[in-house]
Structures are given as structure tokens and as C-alpha cells.
N, C-alpha and C positions, 0 to 999 in steps of 0.2 A: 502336650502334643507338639511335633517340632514346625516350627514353621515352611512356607512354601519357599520354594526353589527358585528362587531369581537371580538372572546371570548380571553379572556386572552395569553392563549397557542397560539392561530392560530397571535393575534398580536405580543407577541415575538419572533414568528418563522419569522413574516416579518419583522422588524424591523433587525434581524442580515441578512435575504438575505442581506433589500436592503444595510447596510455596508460593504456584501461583493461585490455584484455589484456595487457599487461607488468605492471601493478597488480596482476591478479587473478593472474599466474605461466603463462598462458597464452604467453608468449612473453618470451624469453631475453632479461639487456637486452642493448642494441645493434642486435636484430635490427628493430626500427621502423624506425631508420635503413637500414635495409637493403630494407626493401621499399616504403618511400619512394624508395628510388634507382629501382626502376622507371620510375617516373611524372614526366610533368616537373615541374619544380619551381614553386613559387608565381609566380618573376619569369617566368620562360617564358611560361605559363598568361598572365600581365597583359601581357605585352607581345607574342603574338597575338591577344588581344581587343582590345589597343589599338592593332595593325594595319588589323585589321579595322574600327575604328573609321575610321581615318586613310584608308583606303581607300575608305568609302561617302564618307567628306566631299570626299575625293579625287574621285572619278567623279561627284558630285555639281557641283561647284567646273568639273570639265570641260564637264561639258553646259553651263552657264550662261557659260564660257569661250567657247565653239564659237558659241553664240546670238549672243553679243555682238558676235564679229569676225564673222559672215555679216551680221550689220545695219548695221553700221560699213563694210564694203566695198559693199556695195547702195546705201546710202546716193549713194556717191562713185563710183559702177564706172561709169554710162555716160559722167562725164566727165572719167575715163582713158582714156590710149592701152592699145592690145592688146600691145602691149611692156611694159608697165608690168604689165598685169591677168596677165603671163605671170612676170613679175617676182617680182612677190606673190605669185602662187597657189603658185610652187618655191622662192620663200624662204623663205615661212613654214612648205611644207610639210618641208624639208631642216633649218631652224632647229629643227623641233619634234624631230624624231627626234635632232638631235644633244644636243640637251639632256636624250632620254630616255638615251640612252647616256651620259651624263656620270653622271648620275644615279644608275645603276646600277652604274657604277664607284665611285662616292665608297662604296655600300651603300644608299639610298635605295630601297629597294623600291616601297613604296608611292607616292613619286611619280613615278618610272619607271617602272610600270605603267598609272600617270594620264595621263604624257604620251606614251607611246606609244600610247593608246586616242585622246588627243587628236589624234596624228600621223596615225593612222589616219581619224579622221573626216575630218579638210582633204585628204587624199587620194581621199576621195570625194566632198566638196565641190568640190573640184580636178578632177575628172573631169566634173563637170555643169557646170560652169562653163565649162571649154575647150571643150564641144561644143554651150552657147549661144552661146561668144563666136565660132567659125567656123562655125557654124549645122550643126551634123555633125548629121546626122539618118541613125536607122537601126534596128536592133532594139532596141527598147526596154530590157528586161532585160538586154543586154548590159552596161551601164554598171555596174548591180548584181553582177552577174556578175564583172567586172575589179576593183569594189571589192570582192570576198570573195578574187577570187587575190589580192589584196594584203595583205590582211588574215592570211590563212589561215598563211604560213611565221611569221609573228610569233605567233599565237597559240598555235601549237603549240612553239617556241623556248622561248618567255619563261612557257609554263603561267601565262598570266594569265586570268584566270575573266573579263576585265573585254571582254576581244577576243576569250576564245571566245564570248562573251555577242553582242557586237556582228558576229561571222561566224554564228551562227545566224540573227540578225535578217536579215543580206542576203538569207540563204540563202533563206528564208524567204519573202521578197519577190520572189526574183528566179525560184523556184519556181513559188508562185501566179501571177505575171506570165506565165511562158511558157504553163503549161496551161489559164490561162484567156482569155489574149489573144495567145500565141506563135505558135499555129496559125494563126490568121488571116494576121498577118504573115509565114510563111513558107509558104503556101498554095500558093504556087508554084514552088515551089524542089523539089529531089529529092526523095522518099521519104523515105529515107534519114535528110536532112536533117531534115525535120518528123518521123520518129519520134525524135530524137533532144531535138530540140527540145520539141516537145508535151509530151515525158512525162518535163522537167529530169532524163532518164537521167546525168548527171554530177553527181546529189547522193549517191549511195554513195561514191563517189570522195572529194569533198569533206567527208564525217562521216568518214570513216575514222581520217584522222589523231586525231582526237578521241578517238574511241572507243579508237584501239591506245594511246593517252596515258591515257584514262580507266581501262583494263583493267592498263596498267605499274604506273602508281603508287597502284592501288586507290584511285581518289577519286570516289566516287557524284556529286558536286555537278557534274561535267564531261557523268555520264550525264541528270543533269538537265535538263542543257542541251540533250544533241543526242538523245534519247530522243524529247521530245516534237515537237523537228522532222524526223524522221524517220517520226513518225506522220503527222504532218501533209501528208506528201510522200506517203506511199502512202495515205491515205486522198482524195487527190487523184486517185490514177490511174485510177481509172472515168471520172471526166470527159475525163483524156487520150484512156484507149483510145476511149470512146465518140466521141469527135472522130476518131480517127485510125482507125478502122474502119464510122465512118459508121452507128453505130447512134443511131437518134433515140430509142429506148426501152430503160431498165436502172433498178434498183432497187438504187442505192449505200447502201442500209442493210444488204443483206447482207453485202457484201464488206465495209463498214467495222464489223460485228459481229464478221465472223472475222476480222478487221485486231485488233482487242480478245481474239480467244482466241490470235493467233500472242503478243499481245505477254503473255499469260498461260502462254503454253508457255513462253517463256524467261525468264520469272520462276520457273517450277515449277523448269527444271533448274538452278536453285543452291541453295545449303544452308538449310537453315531461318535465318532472322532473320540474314541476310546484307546488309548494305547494299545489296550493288550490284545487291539483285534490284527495290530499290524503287519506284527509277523504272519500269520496266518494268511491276511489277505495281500501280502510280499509273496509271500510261496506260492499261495494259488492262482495269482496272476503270473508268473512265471510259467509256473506247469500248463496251464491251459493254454497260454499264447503261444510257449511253444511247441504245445503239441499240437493244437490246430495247424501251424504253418504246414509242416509235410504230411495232415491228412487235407488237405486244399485243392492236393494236386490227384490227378485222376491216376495218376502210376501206381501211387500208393496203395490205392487201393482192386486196381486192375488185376496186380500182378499175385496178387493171394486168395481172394475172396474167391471162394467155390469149387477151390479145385480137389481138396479130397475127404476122403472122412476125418482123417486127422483136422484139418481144419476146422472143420465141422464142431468135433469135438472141443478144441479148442475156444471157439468162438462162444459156443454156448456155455461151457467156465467162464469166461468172460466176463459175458452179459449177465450170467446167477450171478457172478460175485459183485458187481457192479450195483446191482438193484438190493442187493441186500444190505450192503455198505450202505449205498443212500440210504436206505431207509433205518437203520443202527443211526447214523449221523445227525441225519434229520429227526427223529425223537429224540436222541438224547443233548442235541445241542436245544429244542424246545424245553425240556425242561431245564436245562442250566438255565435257560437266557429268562429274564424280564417282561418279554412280549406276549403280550394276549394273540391268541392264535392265528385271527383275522388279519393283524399286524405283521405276525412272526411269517405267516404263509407269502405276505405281499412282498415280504424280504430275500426271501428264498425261490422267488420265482426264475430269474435266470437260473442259479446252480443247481437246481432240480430238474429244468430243462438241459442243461451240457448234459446230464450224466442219463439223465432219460433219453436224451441224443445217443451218446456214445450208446450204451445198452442195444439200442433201434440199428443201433450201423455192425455192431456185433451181430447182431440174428439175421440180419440181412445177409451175411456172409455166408448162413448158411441152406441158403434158397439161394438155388442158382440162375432161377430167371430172373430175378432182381441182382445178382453178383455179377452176372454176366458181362454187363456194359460198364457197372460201375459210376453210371452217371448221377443215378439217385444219392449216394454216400458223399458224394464232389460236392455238388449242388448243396446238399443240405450241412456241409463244411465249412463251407464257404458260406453260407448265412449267415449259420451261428461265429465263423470268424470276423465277421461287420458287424455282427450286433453285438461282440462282446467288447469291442471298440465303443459302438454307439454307449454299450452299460456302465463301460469305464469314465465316458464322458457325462454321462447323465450321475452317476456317480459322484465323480468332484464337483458337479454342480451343485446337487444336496446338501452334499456336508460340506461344502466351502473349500475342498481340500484342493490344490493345486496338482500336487501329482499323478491322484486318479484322473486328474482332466489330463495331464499333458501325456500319459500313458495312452488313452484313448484317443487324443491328437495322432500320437505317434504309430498308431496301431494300424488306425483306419488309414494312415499313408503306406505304411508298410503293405497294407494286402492291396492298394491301389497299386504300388509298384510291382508286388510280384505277380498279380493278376495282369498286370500291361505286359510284363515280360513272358507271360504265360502265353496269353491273348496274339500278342505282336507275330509270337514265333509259330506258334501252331495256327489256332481258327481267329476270328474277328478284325485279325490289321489292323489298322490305324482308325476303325472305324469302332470299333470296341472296344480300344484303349481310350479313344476321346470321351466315348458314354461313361468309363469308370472313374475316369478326372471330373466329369461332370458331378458325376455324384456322389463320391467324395467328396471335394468343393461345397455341396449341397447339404453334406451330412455336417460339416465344419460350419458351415452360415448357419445351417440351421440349431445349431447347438450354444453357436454366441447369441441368437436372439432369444432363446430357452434361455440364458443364462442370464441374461441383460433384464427379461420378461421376471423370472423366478425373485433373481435380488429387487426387481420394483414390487414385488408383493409381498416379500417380507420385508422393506421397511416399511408399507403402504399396513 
């Protein structure tokens, strides 16, 4: 079993305790030696950072590699034959792979992960190129699409961060390309077809692998990667469905609010100060906070709610899709996770409430004596925009964590400022910006005496 991961500093800082706890008779000698065997050792420790060294200048060295031969063959391509241009495009792209495979044999990691990322790019360079040079025209994204299945068995094989890096990127591209320009081009074609298309339904497919790699060898840096494009793909799908169901009217700030509380439900269901909940609860604080800022204000939701059937229709996809994702989420992250239900429920109480919010401000949209004024949806925005400040705070107070607190810090000033700016310019002046300094103020005292209060009962 390999030992733990200790950075320089934190092993010399152990290294003189345990001399003085053997000094002082705290521990037997010999036994330092011994629980230094743990951890890996100094050369280990130097010669992963100096992979990791070797590895940026590596992928660096590649990109400006890739540049230089795409400009050197442009250069000289229209006054090649097609034989030739066919030549090059599969010798270079067969020379590079066999040289990553050499490479890898000799023990070369780090430049065998360079040049297989390198392999991988002239393979997509190689695919745009053959289909300018016989003039192949056809669905766009497709291209992107054949350079991620190529991409996709090597990156999961070889766990190189450098190819799942650059398969998120296609992914990514070849995504936003279908659902925002896909539809048109297959406008004609079956049903079928175009929902399958419109709405890149084969990117769970294609994260998967990542993720069954990221969850084996517990490595957060792989969820980094396909975490955030994974949000990115469903907070696209209101524009799919709205394309593919023919609504010219929806309000994608709700569904990508509770898109921020699903990816907060399964960050809840793992253990406190757990890595792999990071990414997850990175994204879903993002999405939520900033989708709540522009449903806060009363415009937002004045100027849509209630005015035709179309909306109508809209809003209630909305809301079904919303309450049924919650509750897909919410079972199936209970049974991943650890927690007895009692527990697992008490965790998931805010992000059950954002998305049972969002849902509630969807169907309200369409009753128009309650869309009318629009007051009840502000009001109730604005709650849940302070309390998910107050949760962020109470949050890093739990788990010890600094950032959830300084997030929550930061949050609860943010809505005190743009509610004073809100307040100053429209109703309450100077007299209802002073109340929301006040209580803000009050919400921060009262979160350092909670906090002050918490750590004397757990060391008490």
C-alpha cells in the first residue's frame, strides 16, 4: 500500500515534532522511524512534483508543437498532391502514437502522456483536414464528435488528466454546437433523430467512463474535469427542449437554479470534508448564487410571468422537469451515500427546498393573479438568496472549512449591496438600506458567536 502524500513543509514540520517527542520520552526510539514509514518519503514527494513539473512543460512544448506543424503544412498544402496530404496527415498521425508507445515502454510517463495528447490532436487535425481536402460537408459537430470517440478509449486506458482535459473540451464543443445550431441542421430528418441530436443525449454516455475512473481510484481532479461539463450540458437543455417542443417562451433561470441545488444534493450525500464532494459543491454554489442574483430583482420576473399560453406551457415543463430530477437525485444520491435516512434527510434540507422553491416560482407563472405583481416570486428570492448565504456560513462552520464560510461572508454582502442599490433607487431610501446593513451586520455577529459557541462544545 503506498504511502500518504506529504508536501515538503508539512514533512519537515513532522519529522522535528517527532524528535522532539522522542526528546521529551513521548515516544519509544525507533518508533519515528516507523511512523514515517507511513508517508512517502522525501525522494517520492520530489520526484512527483517534478513530474508534475515535467508534465506542464510537457503539454505546454505540445501546444506550440501542434501550432508549428499546422503552419508549416498550410504553408505548403495547396501545392501538394492529395496523395501526399494523405500521406502526411497518417504518417505523422501513426508516427506520433508509436513514439508514445515507445515511450511508455522505456518508463517515460510524462512524455508519453505528451505525446499521446499530441497524437490525439493531429487526429483531429486529420479529420478537418480530409474533409476540406474532398470537400465532405455535413453535420457540423459530427467531426468534434469522432474526435472525442477517438480520443475517449485512450484517455480512460492511460488515466492521463492531459486527454481527459482535452475530451471534455470536444465534448464541450460538440455539445453547445448541436443544441444551439444542431436543430436547424437536422430540421428535417425524423423526430427521433433531432431529439437525439438537439439535446447531445450521448454525453452521459461519454462522461461516464470518467466518472466510473474518477469514483475507482478516488481522484477529485478527473471530477473536476467532467463535473463542470456535465453542468454545462444540462444547464443547456431548456434551450434543447424549448427548440424541440416548440416553445418560444421559458425562463432558464429557474431550471439552472435547481440544476445548482441537484448538484448541492450530491455534494450533501458524502461525508463531511470529503474531496470528492468538491467539485460538486464548487458548481453548485456557483449555479445557485448566480442564478438567484437576477431572480431578486422584480423585472425579472414582471416582465414574463403570465402573459401567454406559451408561457404557460413552458413553465409547467419547467416545474415537471424540475420535481422529477429532484426526486431521481435525491434517491439515487441516498442510496450511493452512507447516511441513514434521518441523517441523509437533515442534509439535504436546503437543496430540496431551492428546487421545491424554483418549481413553486415556475407554477406560479402560470396563475396570473399571483404573476401579476410579481411580488410573491422577489420576496421569496430574495429569502432564499440570504439564507443560502446564512447556509454557506453555517456550512464552514460544521466542517471547519474556511471557504464555505468566506463564501457565505461574501454572499450575504453581496445581496446587502445590491438590495441597497435596489432599495436607494426605487422604494425604502436611506431608510431601508440602513435596516439591511443592520441585518446583515447581525447575520455576520451572529454567525461568529455560533462559530466561537460550536468550537467551545467540541473541544468541551
Amino acid at each position: 500500500m503506498p504511502g500518504k502524500s506529504l508536501l515538503p513543509y508539512q514533512r519537515s514540520w513532522l519529522v522535528n515534532e517527532l524528535h522532539e517527542w522522542e526528546a521529551a520520552g513521548l515516544l519509544q526510539p525507533g518508533q519515528a522511524p516507523a511512523i514515517l514509514d507511513n508517508y512517502q518519503s522525501a525522494e517520492s514527494v520530489s520526484a512527483e512534483i517534478t513530474s508534475r513539473i515535467i508534465s506542464a512543460l510537457m503539454s505546454t512544448a505540445v501546444a506550440l508543437v501542434v501550432a508549428g506543424v499546422l503552419l508549416l503544412i498550410s504553408f505548403n498544402w495547396n501545392a501538394l498532391s492529395d496523395a501526399t496530404k494523405l500521406i502526411m496527415i497518417f504518417g505523422l498521425i501513426i508516427a506520433t502514437y508509436l513514439a508514445a508507445f515507445s515511450s511508455r515502454r522505456r518508463g517515460q510517463l510524462p512524455a508519453s502522456n505528451a505525446l499521446f495528447f499530441l497524437g490525439a490532436a493531429f487526429y483531429g487535425c486529420g479529420i478537418m483536414l480530409i474533409s476540406q481536402m474532398f470537400q465532405i460537408s455535413g453535420h457540423a459537430p459530427d467531426a468534434f464528435w469522432w474526435w472525442a470517440i477517438g480520443t475517449l478509449p485512450l484517455a480512460v486506458m492511460l488515466e492521463s488528466v492531459l486527454l481527459h482535459a482535452l475530451l471534455a473540451g470536444l465534448l464541450a464543443i460538440w455539445s453547445g454546437m448541436e443544441i444551439l445550431g444542431g436543430f436547424e441542421a437536422v430540421a428535417g430528418g425524423r423526430w427521433s433523430f433531432r431529439f437525439v441530436s438537439a439535446t447531445a443525449l450521448a454525453m452521459p454516455l461519454l462522461v461516464a467512463p470518467g466518472f466510473l475512473l474518477a469514483v475507482r481510484t478516488s481522484k477529485p481532479r478527473l471530477l473536476w474535469i467532467y463535473v463542470p461539463l456535465l453542468t454545462f450540458w444540462l444547464s443547456m437543455q431548456p434551450v434543447a427542449w424549448a427548440d424541440l417542443l416548440n416553445i418560444p417562451y421559458f425562463n432558464p433561470l429557474f431550471f439552472s437554479c435547481s440544476l445548482g441545488g441537484l448538484l448541492l444534493l450530491i455534494a450533501q450525500s458524502h461525508q463531511p470534508r470529503n474531496a470528492m464532494s468538491l467539485p460538486w459543491r464548487t458548481c453548485g454554489v456557483i449555479m445557485t448564487g448566480s442564478c438567484l442574483l437576477p431572480l431578486s430583482f422584480y423585472d425579472s420576473h414582471a416582465d414574463l410571468l403570465g402573459e401567454s399560453v406559451e408561457v404557460t406551457q413552458g413553465m409547467l415543463w419547467q416545474a415537471v422537469s424540475i420535481l422529477v430530477l429532484t426526486c431521481c437525485a435525491f434517491a439515487a444520491a441516498f442510496r450511493w451515500s452512507a447516511y441513514a435516512f434521518p441523517d441523509y434527510l437533515r442534509r439535504q434540507r436546503f437543496p430540496m427546498a431551492i428546487n421545491l422553491l424554483m418549481a413553486l416560482m415556475a407554477l406560479m407563472a402560470c396563475w396570473e393573479r399571483l404573476a401579476a405583481e410579481a411580488l410573491l416570486p422577489t420576496l421569496l428570492s430574495n429569502a432564499v438568496m440570504l439564507f443560502f448565504g446564512i447556509w454557506l456560513l453555517l456550512l464552514g462552520i460544521r466542517e471547519e472549512r474556511g471557504r464555505p464560510f468566506a463564501a457565505g461572508v461574501l454572499y450575504v454582502l453581496l445581496w446587502t449591496i445590491i438590495r441597497y442599490v435596489d432599495l436607494f433607487g426605487e422604494a425604502g431610501g436611506m431608510l431601508g438600506a440602513s435596516a439591511l446593513f443592520f441585518t446583515a451586520g447581525g447575520i455576520l455577529f451572529a454567525s461568529a458567536w455560533y462559530w466561537k459557541n460550536y468550537r467551545n462544545e467540541v473541544k468541551a
